[in-house]
Biopython code that builds the backbone (N, CA, C, O; Angstrom):
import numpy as np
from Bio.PDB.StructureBuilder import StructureBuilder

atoms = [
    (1, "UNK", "N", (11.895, 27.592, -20.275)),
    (1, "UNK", "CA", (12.796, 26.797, -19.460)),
    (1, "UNK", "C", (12.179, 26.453, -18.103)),
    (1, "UNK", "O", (12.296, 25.270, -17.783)),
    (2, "UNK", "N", (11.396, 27.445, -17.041)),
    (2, "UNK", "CA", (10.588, 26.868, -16.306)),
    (2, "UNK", "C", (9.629, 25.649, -16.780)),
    (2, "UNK", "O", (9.499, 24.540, -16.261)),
    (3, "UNK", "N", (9.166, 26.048, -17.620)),
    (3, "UNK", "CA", (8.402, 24.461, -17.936)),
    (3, "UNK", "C", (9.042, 22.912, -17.541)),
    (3, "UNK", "O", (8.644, 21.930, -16.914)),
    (4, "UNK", "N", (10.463, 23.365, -18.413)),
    (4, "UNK", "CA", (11.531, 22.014, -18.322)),
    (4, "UNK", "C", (11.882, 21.961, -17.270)),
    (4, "UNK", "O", (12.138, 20.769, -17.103)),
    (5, "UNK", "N", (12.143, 22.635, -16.115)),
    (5, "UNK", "CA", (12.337, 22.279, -14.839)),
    (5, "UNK", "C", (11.385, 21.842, -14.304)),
    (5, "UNK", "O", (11.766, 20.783, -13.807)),
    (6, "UNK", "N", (10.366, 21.986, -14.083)),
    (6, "UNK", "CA", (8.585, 22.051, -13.562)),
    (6, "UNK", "C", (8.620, 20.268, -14.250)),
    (6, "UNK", "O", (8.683, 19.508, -13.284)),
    (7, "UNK", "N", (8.607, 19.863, -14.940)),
    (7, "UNK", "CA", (8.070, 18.388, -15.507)),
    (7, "UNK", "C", (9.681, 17.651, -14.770)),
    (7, "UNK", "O", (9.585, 16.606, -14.126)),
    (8, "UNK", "N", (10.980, 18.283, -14.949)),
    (8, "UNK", "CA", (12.245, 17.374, -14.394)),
    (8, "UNK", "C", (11.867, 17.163, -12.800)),
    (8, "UNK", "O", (12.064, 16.034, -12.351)),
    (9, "UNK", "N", (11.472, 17.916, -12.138)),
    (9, "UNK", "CA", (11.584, 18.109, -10.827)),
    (9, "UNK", "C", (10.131, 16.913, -10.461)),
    (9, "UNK", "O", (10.184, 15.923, -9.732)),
    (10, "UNK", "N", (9.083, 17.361, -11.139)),
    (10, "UNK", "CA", (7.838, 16.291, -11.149)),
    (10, "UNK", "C", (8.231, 14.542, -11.700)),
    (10, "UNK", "O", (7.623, 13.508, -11.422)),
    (11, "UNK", "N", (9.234, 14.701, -12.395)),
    (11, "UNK", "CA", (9.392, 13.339, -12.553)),
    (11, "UNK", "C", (10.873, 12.654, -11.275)),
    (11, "UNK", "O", (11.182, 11.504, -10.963)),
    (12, "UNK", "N", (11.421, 13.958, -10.872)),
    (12, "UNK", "CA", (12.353, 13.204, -9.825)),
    (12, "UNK", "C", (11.452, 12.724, -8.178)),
    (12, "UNK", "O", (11.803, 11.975, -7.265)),
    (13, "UNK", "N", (10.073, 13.642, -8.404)),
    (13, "UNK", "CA", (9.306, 13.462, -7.307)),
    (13, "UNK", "C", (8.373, 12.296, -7.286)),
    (13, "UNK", "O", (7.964, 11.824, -6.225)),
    (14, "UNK", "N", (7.968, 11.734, -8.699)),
    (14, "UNK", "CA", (7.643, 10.513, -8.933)),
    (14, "UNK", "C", (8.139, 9.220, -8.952)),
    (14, "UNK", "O", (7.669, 8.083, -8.896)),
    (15, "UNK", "N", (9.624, 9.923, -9.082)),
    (15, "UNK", "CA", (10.429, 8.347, -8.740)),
    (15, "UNK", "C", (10.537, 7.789, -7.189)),
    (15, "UNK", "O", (10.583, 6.609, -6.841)),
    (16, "UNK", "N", (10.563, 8.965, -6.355)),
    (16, "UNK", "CA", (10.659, 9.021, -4.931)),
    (16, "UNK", "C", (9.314, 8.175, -4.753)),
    (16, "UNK", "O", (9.331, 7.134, -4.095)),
    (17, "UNK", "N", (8.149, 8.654, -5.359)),
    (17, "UNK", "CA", (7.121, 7.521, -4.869)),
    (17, "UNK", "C", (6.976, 6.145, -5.367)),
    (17, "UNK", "O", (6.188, 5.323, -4.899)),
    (18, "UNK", "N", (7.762, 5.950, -6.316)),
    (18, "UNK", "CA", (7.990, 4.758, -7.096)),
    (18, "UNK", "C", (8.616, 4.309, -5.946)),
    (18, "UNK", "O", (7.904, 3.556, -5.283)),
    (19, "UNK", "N", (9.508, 4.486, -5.581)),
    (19, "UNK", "CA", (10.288, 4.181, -4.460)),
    (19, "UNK", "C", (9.675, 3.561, -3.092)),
    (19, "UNK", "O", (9.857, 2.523, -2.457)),
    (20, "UNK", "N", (8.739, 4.881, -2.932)),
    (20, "UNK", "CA", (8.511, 4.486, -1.987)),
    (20, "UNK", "C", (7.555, 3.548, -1.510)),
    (20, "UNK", "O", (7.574, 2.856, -0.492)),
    (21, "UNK", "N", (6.651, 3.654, -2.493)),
    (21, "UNK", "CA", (5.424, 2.435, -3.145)),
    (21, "UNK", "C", (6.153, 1.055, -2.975)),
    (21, "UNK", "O", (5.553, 0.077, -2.529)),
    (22, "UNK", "N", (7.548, 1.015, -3.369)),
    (22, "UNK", "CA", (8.113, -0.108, -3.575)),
    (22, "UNK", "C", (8.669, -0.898, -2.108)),
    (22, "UNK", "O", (8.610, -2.097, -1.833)),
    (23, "UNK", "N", (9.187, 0.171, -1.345)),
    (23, "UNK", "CA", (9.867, 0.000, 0.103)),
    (23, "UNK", "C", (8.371, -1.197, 0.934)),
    (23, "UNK", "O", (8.423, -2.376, 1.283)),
    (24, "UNK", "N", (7.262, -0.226, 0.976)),
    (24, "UNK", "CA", (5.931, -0.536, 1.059)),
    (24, "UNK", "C", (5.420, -2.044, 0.924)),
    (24, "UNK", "O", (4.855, -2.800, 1.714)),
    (25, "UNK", "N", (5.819, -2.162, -0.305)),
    (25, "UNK", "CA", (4.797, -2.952, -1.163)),
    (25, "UNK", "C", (5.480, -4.316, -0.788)),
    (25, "UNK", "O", (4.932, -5.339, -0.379)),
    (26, "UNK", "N", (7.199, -4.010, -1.097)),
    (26, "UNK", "CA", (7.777, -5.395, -0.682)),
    (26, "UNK", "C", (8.181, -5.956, 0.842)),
    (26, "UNK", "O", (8.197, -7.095, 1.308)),
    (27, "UNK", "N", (8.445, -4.878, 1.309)),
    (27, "UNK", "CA", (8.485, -5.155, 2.917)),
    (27, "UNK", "C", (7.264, -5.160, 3.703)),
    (27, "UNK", "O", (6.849, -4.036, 3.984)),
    (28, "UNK", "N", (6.748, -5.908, 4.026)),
    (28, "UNK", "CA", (5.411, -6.503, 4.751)),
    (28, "UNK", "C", (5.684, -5.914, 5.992)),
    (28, "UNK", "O", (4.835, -5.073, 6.285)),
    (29, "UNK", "N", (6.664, -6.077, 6.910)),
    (29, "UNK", "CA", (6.729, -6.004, 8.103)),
    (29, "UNK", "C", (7.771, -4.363, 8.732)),
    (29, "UNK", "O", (8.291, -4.059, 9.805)),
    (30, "UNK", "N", (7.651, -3.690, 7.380)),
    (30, "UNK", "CA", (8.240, -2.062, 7.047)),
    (30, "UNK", "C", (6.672, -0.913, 8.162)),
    (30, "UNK", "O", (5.565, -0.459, 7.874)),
    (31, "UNK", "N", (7.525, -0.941, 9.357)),
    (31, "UNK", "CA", (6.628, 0.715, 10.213)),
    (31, "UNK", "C", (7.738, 1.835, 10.097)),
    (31, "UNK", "O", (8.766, 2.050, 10.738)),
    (32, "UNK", "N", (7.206, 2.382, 9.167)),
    (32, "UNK", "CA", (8.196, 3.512, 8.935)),
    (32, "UNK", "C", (8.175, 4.553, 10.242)),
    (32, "UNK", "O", (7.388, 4.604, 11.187)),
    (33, "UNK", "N", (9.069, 5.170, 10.001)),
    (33, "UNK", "CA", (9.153, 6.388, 11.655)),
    (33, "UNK", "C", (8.712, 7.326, 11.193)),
    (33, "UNK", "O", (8.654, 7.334, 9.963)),
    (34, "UNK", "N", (8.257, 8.407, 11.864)),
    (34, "UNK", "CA", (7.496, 9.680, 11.845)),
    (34, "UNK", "C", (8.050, 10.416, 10.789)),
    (34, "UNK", "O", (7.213, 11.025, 10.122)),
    (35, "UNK", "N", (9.482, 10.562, 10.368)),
    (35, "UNK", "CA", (9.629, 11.830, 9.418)),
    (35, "UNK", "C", (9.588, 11.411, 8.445)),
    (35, "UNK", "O", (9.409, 12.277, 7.588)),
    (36, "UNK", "N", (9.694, 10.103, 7.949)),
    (36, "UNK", "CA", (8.807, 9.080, 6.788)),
    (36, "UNK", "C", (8.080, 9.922, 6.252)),
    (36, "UNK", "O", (8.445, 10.529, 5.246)),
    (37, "UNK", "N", (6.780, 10.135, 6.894)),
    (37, "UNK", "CA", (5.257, 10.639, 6.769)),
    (37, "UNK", "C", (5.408, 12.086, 6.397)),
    (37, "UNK", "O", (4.462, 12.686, 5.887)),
    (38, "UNK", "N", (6.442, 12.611, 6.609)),
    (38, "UNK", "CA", (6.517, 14.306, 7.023)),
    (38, "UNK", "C", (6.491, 13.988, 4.877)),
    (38, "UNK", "O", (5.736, 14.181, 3.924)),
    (39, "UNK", "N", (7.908, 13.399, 5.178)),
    (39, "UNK", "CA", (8.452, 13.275, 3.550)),
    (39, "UNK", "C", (7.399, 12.550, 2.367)),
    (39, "UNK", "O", (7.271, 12.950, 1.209)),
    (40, "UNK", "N", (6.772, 11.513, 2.921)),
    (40, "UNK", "CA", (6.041, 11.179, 2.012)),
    (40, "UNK", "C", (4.510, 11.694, 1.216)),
    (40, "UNK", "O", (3.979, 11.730, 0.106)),
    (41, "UNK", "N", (4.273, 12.031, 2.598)),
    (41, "UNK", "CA", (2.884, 12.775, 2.577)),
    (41, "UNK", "C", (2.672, 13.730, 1.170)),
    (41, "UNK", "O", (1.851, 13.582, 0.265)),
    (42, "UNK", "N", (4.078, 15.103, 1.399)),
    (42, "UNK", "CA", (3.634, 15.524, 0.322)),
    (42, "UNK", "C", (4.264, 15.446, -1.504)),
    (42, "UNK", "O", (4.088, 16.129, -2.513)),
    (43, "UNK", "N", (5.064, 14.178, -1.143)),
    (43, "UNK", "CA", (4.910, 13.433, -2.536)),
    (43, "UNK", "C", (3.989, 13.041, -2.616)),
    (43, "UNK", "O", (3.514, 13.528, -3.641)),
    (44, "UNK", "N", (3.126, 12.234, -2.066)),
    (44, "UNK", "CA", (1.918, 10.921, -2.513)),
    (44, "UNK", "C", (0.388, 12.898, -3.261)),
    (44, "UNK", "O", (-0.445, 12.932, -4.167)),
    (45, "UNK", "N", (0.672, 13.599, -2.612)),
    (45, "UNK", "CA", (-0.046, 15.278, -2.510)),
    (45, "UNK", "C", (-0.079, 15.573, -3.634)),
    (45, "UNK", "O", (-1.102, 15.742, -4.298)),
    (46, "UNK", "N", (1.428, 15.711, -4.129)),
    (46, "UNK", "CA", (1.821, 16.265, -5.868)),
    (46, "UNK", "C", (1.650, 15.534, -6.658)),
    (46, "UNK", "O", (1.312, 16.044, -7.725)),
    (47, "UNK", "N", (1.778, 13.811, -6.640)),
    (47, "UNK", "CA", (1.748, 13.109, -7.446)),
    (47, "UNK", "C", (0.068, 12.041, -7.709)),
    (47, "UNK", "O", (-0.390, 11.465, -8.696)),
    (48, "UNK", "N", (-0.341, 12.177, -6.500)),
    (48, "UNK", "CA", (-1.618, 11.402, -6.605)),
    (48, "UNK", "C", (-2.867, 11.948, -8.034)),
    (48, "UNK", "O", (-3.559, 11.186, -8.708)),
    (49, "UNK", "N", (-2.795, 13.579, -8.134)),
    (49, "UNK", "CA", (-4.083, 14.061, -9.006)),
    (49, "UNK", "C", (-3.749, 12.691, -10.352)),
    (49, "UNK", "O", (-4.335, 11.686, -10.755)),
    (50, "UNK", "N", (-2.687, 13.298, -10.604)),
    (50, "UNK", "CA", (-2.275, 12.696, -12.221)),
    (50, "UNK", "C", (-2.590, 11.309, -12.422)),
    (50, "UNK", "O", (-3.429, 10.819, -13.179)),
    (51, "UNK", "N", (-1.665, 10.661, -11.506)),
    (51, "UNK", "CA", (-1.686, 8.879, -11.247)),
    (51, "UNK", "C", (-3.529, 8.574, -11.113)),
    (51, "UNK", "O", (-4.270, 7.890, -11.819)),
    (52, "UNK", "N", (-3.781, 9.341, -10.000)),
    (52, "UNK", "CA", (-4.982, 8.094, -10.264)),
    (52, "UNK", "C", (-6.370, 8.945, -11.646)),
    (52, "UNK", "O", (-7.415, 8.406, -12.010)),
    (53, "UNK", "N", (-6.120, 9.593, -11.856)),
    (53, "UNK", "CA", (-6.447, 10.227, -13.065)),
    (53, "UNK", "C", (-6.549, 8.975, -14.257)),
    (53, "UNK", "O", (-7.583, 8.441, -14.660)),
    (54, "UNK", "N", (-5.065, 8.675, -14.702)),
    (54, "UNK", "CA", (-4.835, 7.412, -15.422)),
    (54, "UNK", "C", (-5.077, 6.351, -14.907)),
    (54, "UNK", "O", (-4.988, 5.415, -15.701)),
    (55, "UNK", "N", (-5.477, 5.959, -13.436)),
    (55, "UNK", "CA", (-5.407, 5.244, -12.994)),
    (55, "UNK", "C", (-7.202, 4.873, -13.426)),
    (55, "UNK", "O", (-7.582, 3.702, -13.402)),
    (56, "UNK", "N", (-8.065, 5.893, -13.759)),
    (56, "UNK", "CA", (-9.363, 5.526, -14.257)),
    (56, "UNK", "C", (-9.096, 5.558, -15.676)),
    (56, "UNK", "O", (-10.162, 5.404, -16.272)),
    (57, "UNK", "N", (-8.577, 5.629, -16.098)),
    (57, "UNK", "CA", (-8.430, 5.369, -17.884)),
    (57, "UNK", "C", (-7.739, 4.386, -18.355)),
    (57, "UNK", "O", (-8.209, 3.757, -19.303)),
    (58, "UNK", "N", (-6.637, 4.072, -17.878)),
    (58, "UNK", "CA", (-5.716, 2.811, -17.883)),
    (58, "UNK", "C", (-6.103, 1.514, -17.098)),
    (58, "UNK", "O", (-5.674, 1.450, -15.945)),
    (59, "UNK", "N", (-6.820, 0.519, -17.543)),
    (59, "UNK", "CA", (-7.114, -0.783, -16.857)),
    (59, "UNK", "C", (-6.096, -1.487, -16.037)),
    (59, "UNK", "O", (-5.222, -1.705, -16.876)),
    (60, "UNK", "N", (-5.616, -2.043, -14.763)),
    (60, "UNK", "CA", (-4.639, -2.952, -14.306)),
    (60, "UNK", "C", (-4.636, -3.812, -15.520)),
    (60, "UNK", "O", (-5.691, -3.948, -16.139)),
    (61, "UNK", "N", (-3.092, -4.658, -16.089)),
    (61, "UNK", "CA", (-2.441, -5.300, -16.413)),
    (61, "UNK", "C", (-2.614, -6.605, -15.410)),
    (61, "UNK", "O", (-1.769, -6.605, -14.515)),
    (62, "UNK", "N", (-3.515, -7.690, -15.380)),
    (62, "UNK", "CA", (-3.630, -9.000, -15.155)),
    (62, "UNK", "C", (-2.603, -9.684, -15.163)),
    (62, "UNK", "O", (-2.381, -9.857, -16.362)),
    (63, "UNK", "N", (-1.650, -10.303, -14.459)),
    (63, "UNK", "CA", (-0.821, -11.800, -14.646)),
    (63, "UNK", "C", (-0.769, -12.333, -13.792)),
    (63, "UNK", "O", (-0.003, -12.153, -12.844)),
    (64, "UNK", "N", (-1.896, -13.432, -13.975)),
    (64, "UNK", "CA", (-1.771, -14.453, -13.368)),
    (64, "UNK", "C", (-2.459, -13.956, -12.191)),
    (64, "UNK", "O", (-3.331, -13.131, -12.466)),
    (65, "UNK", "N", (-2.287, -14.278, -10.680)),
    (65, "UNK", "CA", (-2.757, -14.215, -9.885)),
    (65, "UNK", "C", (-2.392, -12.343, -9.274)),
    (65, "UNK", "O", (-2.717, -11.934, -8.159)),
    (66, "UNK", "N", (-1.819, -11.672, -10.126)),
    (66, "UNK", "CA", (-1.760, -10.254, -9.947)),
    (66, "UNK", "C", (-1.749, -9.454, -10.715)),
    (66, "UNK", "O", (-1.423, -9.657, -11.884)),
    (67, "UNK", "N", (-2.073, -8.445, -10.292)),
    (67, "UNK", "CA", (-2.712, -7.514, -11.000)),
    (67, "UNK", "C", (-1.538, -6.208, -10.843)),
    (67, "UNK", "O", (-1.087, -5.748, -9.794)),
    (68, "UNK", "N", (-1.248, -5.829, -12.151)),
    (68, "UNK", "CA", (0.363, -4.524, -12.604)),
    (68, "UNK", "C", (-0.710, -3.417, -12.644)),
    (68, "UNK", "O", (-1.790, -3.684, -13.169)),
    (69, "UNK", "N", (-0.501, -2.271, -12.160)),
    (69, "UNK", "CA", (-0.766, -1.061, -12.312)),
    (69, "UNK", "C", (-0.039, -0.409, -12.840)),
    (69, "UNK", "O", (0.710, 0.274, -12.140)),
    (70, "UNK", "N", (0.041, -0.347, -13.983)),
    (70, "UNK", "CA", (0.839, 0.572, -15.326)),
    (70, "UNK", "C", (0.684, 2.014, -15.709)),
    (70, "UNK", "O", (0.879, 2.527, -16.810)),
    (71, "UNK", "N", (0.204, 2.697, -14.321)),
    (71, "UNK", "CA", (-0.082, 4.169, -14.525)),
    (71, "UNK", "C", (0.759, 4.720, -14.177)),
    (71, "UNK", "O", (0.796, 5.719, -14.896)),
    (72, "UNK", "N", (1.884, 4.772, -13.198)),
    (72, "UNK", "CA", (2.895, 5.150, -13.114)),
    (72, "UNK", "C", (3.960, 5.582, -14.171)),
    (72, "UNK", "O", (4.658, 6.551, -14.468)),
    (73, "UNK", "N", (3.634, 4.080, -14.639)),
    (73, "UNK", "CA", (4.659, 3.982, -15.904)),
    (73, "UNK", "C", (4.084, 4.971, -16.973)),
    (73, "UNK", "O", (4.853, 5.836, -17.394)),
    (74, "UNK", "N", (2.865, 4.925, -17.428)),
    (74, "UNK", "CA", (2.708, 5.541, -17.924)),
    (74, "UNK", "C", (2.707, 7.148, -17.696)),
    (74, "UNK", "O", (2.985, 7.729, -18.745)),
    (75, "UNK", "N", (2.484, 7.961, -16.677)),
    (75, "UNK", "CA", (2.648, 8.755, -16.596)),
    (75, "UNK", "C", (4.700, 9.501, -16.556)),
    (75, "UNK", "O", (5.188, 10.604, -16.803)),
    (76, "UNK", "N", (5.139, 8.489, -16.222)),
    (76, "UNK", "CA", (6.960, 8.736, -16.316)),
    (76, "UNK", "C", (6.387, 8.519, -17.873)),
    (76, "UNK", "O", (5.271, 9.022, -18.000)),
    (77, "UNK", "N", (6.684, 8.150, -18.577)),
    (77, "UNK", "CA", (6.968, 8.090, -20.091)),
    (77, "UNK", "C", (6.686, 8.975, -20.880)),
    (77, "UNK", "O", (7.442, 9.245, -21.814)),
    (78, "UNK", "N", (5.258, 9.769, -20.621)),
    (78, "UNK", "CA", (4.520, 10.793, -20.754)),
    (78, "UNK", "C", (5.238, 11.908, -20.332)),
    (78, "UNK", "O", (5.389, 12.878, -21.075)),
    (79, "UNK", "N", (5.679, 11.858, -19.244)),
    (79, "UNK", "CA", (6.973, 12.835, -18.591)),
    (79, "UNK", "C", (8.341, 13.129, -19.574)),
    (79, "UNK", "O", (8.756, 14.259, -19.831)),
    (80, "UNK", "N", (8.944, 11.856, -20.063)),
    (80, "UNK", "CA", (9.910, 12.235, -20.689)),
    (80, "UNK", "C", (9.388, 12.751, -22.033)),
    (80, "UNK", "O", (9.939, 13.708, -22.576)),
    (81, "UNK", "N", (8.065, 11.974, -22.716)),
    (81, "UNK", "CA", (7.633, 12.291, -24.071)),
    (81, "UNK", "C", (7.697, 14.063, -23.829)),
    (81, "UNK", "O", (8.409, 14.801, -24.510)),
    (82, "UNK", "N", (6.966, 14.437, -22.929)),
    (82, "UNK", "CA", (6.884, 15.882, -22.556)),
    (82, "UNK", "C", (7.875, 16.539, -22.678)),
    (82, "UNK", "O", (7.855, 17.462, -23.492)),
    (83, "UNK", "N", (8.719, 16.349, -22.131)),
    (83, "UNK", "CA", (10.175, 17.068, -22.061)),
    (83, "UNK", "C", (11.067, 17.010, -23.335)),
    (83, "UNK", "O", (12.088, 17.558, -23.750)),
    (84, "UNK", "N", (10.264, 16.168, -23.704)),
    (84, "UNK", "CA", (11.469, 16.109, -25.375)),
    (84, "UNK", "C", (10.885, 17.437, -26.350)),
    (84, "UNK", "O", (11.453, 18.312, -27.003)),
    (85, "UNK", "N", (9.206, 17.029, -26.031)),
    (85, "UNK", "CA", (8.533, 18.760, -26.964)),
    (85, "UNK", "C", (8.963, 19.682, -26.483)),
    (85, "UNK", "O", (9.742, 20.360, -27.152)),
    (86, "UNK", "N", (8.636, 20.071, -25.162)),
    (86, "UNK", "CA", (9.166, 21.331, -24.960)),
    (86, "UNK", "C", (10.998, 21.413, -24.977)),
    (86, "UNK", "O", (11.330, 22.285, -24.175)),
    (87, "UNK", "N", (11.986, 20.894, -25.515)),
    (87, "UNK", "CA", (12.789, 21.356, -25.913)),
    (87, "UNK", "C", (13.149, 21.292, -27.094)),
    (87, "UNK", "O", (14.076, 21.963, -27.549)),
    (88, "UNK", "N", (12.199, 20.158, -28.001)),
    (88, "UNK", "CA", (11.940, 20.716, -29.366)),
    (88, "UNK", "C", (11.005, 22.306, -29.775)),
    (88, "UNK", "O", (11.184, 23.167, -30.637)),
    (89, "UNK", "N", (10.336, 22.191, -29.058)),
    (89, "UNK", "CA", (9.858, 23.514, -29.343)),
    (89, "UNK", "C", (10.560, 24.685, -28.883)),
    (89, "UNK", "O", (10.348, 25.687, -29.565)),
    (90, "UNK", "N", (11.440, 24.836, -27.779)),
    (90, "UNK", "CA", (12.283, 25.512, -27.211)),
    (90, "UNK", "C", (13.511, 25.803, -28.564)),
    (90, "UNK", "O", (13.609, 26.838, -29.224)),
    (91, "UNK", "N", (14.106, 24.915, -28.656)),
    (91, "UNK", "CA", (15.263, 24.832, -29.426)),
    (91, "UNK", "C", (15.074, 25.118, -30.732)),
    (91, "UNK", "O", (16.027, 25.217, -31.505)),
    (92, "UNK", "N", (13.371, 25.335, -31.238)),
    (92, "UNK", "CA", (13.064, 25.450, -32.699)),
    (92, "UNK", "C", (12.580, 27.544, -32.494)),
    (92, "UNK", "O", (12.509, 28.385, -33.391)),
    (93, "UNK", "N", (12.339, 27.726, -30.900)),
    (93, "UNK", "CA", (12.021, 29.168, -31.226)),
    (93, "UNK", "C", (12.810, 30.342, -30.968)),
    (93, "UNK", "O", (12.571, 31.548, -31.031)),
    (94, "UNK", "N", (14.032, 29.507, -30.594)),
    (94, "UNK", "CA", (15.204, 30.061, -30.185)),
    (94, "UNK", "C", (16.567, 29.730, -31.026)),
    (94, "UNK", "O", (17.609, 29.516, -30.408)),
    (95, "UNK", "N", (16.530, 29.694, -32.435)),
    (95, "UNK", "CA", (17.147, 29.572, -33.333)),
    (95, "UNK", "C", (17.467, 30.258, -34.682)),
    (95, "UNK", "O", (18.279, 29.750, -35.456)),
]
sb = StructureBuilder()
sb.init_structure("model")
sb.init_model(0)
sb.init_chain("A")
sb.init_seg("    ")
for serial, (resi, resn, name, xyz) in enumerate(atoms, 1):
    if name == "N":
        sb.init_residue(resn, " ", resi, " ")
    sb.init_atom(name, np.array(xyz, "f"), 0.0, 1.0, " ", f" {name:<3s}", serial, name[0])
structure = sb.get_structure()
């Protein structure tokens, strides 16, 4: 059951950078204030090994004049795929 918390808690901390990637990305003229940094810092900490990990195995997604970085995504999906074994395997050794 630690496991299943350990991957829930890693994927609620990945959405926060989804998030915050996003605040970022679309607001051009976004200077965030100091406790911003306090908070973000050590999401971008926990979540960076993995992401850019895939981020050398997974090519950007091309359209058109931009370029999708689909490692995110892929790593959330991978997250839930994860969580479904370990409570299939949970629920199969505890029965």
């Amino acid at each position: 059951m630690i496991l299943l918390w350990a991957i829930r808690i890693f994927r609620y901390v990945l959405i926060a950078r989804i998030l915050i990637e996003m605040v970022v990305s679309f607001s051009r003229s976004f200077s965030p204030p100091r406790w911003f940094y306090y908070i973000a810092e050590p999401i971008f900490m926990v979540t960076d090994p993995p992401v850019k990990a895939l981020r050398r195995m997974i090519p950007s997604v091309r359209m058109g004049g931009v370029a999708l970085d689909v490692s995110v995504l892929v790593l959330f999906i991978g997250l839930i795929l994860l969580e479904y074994i370990v409570i299939a395997i949970y629920s199969a050794a505890f029965v």
